[in-house]
C-alpha positions in Angstrom: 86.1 113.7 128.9 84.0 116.5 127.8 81.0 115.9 126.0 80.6 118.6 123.1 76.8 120.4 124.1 75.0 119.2 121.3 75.9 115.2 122.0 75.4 115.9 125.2 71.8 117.7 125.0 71.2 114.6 122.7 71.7 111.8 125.1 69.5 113.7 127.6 67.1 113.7 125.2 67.3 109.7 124.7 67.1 109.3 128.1 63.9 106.8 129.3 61.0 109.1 130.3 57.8 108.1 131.1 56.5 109.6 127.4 55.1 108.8 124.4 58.6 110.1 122.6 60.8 107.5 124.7 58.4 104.9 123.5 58.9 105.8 120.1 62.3 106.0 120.2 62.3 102.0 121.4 60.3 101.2 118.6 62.3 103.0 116.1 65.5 101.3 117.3 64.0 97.8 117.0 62.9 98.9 113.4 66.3 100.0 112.7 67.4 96.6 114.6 65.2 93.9 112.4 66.1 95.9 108.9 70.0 95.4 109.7 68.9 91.5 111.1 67.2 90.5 108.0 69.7 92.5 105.8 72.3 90.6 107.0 71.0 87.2 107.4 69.7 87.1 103.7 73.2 88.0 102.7 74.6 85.1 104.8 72.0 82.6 103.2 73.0 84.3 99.8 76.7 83.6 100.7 76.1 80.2 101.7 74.6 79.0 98.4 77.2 81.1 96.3 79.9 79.0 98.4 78.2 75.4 98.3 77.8 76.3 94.6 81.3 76.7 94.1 82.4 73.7 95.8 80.0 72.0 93.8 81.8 73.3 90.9 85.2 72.6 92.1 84.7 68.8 93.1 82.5 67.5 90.3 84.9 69.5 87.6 88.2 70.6 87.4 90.4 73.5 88.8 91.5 74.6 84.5 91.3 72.8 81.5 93.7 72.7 78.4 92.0 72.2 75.1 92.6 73.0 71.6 90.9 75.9 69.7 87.9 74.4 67.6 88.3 71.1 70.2 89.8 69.2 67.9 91.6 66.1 69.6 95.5 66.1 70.8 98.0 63.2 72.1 98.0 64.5 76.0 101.1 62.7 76.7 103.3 66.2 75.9 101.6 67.8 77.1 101.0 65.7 80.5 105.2 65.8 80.4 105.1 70.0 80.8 102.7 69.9 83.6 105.1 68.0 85.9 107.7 70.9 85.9 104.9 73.0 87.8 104.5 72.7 91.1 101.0 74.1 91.3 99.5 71.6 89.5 98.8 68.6 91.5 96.8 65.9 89.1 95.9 65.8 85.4 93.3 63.9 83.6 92.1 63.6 80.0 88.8 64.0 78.6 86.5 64.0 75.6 83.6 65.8 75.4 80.9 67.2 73.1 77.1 67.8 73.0 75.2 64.5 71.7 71.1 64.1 71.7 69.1 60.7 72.8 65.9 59.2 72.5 64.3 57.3 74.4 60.1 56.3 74.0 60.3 59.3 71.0 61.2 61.6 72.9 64.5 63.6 71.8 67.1 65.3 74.9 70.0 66.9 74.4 73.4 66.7 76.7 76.9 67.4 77.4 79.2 63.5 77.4 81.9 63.6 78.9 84.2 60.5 78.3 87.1 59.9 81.3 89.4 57.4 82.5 87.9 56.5 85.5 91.2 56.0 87.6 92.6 59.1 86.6 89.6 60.3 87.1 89.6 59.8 91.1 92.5 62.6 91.5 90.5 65.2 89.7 87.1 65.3 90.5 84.6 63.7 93.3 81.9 62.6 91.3 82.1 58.8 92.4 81.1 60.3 96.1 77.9 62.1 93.9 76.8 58.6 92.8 73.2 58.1 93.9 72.5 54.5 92.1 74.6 52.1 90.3 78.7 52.9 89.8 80.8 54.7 87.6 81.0 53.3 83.7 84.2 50.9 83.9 83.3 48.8 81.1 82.3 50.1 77.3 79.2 51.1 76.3 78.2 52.6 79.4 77.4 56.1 81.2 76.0 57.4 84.2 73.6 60.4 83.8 72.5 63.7 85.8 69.7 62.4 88.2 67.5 65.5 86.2 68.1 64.1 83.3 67.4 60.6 84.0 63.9 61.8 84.8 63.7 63.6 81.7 64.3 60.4 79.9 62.6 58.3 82.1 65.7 55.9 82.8 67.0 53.7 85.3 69.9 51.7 85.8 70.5 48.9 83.6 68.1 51.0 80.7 69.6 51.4 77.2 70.0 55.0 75.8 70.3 55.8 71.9 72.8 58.6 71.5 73.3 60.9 68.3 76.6 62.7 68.1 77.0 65.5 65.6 79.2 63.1 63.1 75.7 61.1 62.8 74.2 64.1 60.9 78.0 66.3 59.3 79.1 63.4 57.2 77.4 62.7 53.6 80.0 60.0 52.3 79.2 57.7 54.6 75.5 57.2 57.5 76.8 56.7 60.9 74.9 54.5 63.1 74.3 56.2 66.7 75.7 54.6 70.2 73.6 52.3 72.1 75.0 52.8 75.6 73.4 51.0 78.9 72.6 53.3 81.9 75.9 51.7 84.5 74.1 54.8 87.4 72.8 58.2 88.2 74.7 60.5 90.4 73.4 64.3 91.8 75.5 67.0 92.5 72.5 69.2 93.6 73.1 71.5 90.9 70.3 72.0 88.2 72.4 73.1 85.2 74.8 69.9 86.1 71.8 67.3 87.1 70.2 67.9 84.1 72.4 68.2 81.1 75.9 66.1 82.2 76.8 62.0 80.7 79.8 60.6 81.9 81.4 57.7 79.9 84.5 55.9 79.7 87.2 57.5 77.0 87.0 54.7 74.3 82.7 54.9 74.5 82.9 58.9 74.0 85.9 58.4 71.0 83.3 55.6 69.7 80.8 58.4 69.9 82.6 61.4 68.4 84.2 59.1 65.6 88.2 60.2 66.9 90.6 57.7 66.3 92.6 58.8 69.1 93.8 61.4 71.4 91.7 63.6 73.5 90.1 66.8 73.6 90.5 68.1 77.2 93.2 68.1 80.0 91.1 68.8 83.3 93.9 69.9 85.9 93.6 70.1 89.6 95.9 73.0 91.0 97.1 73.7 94.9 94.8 76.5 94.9 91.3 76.9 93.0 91.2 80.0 93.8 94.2 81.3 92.3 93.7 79.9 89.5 94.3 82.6 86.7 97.5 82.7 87.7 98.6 79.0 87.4 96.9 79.1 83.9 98.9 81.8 82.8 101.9 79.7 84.1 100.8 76.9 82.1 100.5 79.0 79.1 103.6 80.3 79.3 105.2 76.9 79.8 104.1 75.7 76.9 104.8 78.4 74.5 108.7 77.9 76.0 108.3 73.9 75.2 107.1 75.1 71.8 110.0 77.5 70.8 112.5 74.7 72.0 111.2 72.1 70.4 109.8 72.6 66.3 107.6 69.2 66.9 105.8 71.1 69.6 104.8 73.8 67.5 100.9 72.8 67.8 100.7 74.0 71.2 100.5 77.4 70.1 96.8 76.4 69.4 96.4 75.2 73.2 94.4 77.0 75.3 93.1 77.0 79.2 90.1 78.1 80.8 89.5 77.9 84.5 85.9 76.8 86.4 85.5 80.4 86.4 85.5 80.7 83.0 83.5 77.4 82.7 80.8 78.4 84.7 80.6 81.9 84.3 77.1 81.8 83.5 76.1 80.5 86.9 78.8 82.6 88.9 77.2 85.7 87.3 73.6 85.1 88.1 74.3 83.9 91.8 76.1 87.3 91.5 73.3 89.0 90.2 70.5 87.6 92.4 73.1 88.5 95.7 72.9 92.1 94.5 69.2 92.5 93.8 68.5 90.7 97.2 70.4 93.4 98.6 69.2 96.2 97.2 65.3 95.3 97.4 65.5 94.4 101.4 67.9 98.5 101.8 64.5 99.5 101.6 63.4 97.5 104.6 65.6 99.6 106.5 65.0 102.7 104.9 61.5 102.3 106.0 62.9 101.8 109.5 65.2 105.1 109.1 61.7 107.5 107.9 60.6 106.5 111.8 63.8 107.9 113.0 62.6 111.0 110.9 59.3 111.1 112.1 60.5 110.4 115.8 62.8 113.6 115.5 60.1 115.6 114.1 58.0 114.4 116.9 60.5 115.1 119.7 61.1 118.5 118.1 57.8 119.5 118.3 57.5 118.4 122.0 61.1 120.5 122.6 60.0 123.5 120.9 60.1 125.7 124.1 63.5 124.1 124.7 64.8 124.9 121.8 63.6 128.2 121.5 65.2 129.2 125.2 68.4 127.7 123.7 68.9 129.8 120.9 67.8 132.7 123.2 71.0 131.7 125.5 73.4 132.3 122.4 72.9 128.7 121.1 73.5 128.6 117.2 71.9 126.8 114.3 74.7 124.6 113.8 74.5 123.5 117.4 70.7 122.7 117.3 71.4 120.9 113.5 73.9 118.9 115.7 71.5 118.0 118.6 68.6 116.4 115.7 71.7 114.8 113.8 73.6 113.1 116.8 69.8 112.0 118.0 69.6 110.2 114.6 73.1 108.8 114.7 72.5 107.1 118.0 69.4 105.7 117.3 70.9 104.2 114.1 74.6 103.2 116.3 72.5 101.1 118.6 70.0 99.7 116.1 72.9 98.2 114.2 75.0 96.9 116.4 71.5 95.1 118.0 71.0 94.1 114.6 74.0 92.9 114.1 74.2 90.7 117.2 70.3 89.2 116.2 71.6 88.7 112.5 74.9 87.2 113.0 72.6 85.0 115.9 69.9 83.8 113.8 72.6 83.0 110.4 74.5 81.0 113.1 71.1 79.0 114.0 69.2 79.2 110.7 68.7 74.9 111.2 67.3 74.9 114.8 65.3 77.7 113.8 63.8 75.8 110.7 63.6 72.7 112.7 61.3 74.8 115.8 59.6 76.3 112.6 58.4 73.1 111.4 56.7 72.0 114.1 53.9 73.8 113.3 54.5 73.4 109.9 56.4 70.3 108.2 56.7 71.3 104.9 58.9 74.9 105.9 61.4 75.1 103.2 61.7 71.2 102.9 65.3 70.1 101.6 63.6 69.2 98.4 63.2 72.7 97.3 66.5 74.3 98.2 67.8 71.0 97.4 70.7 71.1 100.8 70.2 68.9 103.9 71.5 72.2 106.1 70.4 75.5 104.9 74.1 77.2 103.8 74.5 80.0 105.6 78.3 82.3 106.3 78.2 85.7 107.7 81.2 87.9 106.5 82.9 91.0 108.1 82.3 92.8 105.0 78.7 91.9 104.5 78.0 93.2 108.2 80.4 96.2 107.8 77.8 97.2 104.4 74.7 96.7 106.0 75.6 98.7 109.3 77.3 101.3 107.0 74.6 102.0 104.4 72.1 102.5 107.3 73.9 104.6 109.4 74.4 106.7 106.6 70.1 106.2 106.5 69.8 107.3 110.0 71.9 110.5 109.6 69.6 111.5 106.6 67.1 111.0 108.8 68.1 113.6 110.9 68.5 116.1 108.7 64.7 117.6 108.0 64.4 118.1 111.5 67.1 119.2 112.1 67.4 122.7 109.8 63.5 122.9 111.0 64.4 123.1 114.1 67.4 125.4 113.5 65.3 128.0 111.4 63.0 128.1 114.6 62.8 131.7 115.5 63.7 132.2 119.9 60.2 134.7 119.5 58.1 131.9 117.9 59.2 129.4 119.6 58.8 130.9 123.1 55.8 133.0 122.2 53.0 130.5 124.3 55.9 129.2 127.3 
């Protein structure tokens, strides 16, 4: 196949010489090479966390959760009765929940309890695997707390916490005593927002705490799919809105409404989000850095080629034709930088733990697992991540090219061949 002249003229000029330009262009390549490497492995590490995160998320809680507007309590049992006609829901599990505060030594901490039956419990969450001392709170009067906030408080298993709900302080008929409930264990999930701010309780503690009578506040579901979850809750919805209209004693679950772990932890998904994109766009300049050598490289190499190009726009050659020459030069240097950098990036993501592990031979504390808080640095490469990178900086390495190419176009033949 024929090779269009300004391609052409361009590999030539890329071929290995024994100059200072082929040297150049080496370097510039690896630059190109190490911006696309780290590019992409930071967005793999980025990745990894988001994805641990999220499977945090989806084992300690629940796929969706039915509550009440105002989460005032409900009998579940109805409710538990419409959920067997869909197929993607595969366990249910009630709850009660609310914010409550303790003391312990005068010091006051506030926290999310979470009251469950702990054998329905088993289907819908994994948070007896997250255990870290003691066991989950079979009998009354008991909870397990975030490892976080155990420190907070100072706690261990077997200590007795003092817990305020908000019906100590609403009611002024009547003075509600608070809970005393005995530490049963501690679990971690890894999570700081979860480790530091989440009780877990038997259902009759948390209605002992919250002063209901009965019922629940909370359905926690587990679906076939987390991840299509928006769609099974608008299933549910619309199941129950059906059970209402057929059935006047059904009427209250109108007032039902679901939220998925999306939803729940929104918060968390948008910052992880967030931080991703920032990551991103601080370490494009890493590469654009690599891209203003391709620049000066081309500038260089036009300067040596002057008399060449001057003799080729003598021949007939046009301006577009010598723009093309600079432009291809910048497009292969960028083409082989990142697919090198791709190959090193998708390498080292692959190998982040033997390369820690070499690391830390010469020094033991290198990103210990108790600050990033995993045993394995989490770390997936995706197609899209590695399509980005390599796009935005070929796009980088074309611009490159541009400046010296139109200087090199206006060059005059006269000028240019003036001192050949």
């Amino acid at each position: 196949m024929k090779l269009p002249i300004s391609l052409f003229l361009a590999i030539k000029y890329l071929k290995p010489k024994r100059s200072m330009v082929s040297i150049i262009t080496v370097l510039t390549m690896m630059g190109i090479m190490l911006g696309v490497a780290v590019l992409i492995v930071v967005l793999s590490v980025m990745t990894g966390f988001d994805d641990v995160h999220k499977e945090h998320m989806i084992k300690l809680d629940s796929h969706l959760q039915i509550s009440t507007r105002g989460q005032s309590a409900f009998a579940p049992e109805r409710v538990l009765d419409v959920l067997k006609d869909i197929p993607e829901v595969e366990a249910a599990a009630p709850a009660v929940e609310g914010f409550v505060m303790m003391t312990r030594y005068g010091q006051a901490v506030t926290a999310v309890l979470r009251g469950i039956d702990p054998e329905l419990e088993k289907d819908i969450s994994d948070i007896e695997s997250y255990l870290i001392d003691g066991e989950l709170p079979t009998e009354d009067e008991s909870v397990v707390v975030g490892s976080r906030l155990a420190m907070q408080l100072g706690t261990h298993v077997g200590d007795t916490l003092t817990v305020y709900s908000p019906q100590c302080f609403v009611s002024e008929d009547e003075l509600r005593l608070p809970a005393e409930l005995t530490v049963a264990g501690i679990f971690s999930v890894d999570m700081y927002e979860v480790d530091s701010k989440f009780m877990i309780s038997s259902l009759p503690t948390a209605r002992d705490v919250f002063a209901l009578e009965a019922g629940v506040q909370t359905l926690r579901i587990i679906t076939d799919d987390p991840y299509n979850v928006e769609e099974t809750g608008a299933m549910i919805r619309e199941k129950l809105v059906a059970a209402a209209h057929a059935d006047q004693d059904l009427n209250w679950f109108r007032f039902l409404t679901t939220r998925s772990w999306v939803d729940i932890h929104q918060n968390m998904l948008s910052t992880l989000a967030v931080e991703k994109n920032m990551m991103f766009l601080l370490l494009c300049f890493i590469s654009l850095v690599a891209t203003f050598c391709v620049t000066i490289n081309l500038i260089t190499m036009g300067v040596q080629k002057t008399g060449e190009i001057g003799l080729l726009k003598a021949l007939g050659f046009s301006s577009s034709q010598i723009v093309g020459i600079f432009l291809f030069l910048g497009i292969i240097q960028g083409v082989f930088g990142c697919i090198l950098g791709a190959l090193l990036g998708i390498w080292i993501s692959g190998n982040l733990d033997m390369i820690l592990n070499f690391f830390r031979r010469f020094n033991p504390n290198l990103m210990a697992a108790e600050f990033y808080q995993f045993s394995q640095m989490p770390s997936r490469t995706t197609p899209e991540d590695v399509m980005s990178v390599c796009l935005i900086v070929l796009l980088f390495s074309v611009f490159a090219g541009v400046l010296p190419a139109f200087r090199a176009a206006k060059m005059e033949p006269v000028d240019a061949l003036r001192y050949e």
